[in-house]
N, C-alpha and C positions, 0 to 999 in steps of 0.2 A: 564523486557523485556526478550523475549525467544533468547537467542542468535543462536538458530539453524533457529527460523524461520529467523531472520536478516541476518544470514552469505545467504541462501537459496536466501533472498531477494534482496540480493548484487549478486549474479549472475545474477539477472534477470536487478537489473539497477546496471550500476557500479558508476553511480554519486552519492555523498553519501547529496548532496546539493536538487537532482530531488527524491531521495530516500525517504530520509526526510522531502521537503513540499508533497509529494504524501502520505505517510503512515499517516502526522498529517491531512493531509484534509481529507482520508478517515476513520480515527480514529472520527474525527471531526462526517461526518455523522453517523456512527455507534451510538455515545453519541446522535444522537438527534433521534434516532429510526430506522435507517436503516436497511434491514437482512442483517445479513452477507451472502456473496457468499460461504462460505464452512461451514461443519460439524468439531467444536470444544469442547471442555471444556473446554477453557480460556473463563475469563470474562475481561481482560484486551482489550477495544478495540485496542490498538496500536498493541499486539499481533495477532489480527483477521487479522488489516491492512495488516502488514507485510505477514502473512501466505496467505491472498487473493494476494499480491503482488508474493510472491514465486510462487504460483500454477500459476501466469500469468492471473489470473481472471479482475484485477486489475493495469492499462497502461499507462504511461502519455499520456495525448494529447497534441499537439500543436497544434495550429493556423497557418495554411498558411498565411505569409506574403508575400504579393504580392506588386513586387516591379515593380518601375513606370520604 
């Protein structure tokens, strides 16, 4: 794992719980053919993840719960 893109990726979320299912689920797509959003030479996808997380390419969402 590229520690510069993670500490980068840690500024952008500082939960390392929302960090972590965001980088495996878009690691996940990448493994099943996804493009990456940025220009690399890693072929590690979790390093793609993170680096599209650092650039801000890459965002959690949440769902509006709307309460009664």
């Amino acid at each position: 794992m590229n520690d510069s893109y993670l500490e980068r990726a840690i500024k952008q979320i500082e939960d390392p719980k929302i960090l972590s299912i965001l980088a495996a689920k878009r690691a996940r797509e990448l493994a099943r053919g996804n493009r990456p959003l940025v220009r690399t030479e890693d072929r590690e996808f979790v390093d793609i993840a993170l680096l599209e997380i650092a650039e801000g390419l890459v965002v959690p969402e949440f769902a509006d719960i709307e309460e009664d």
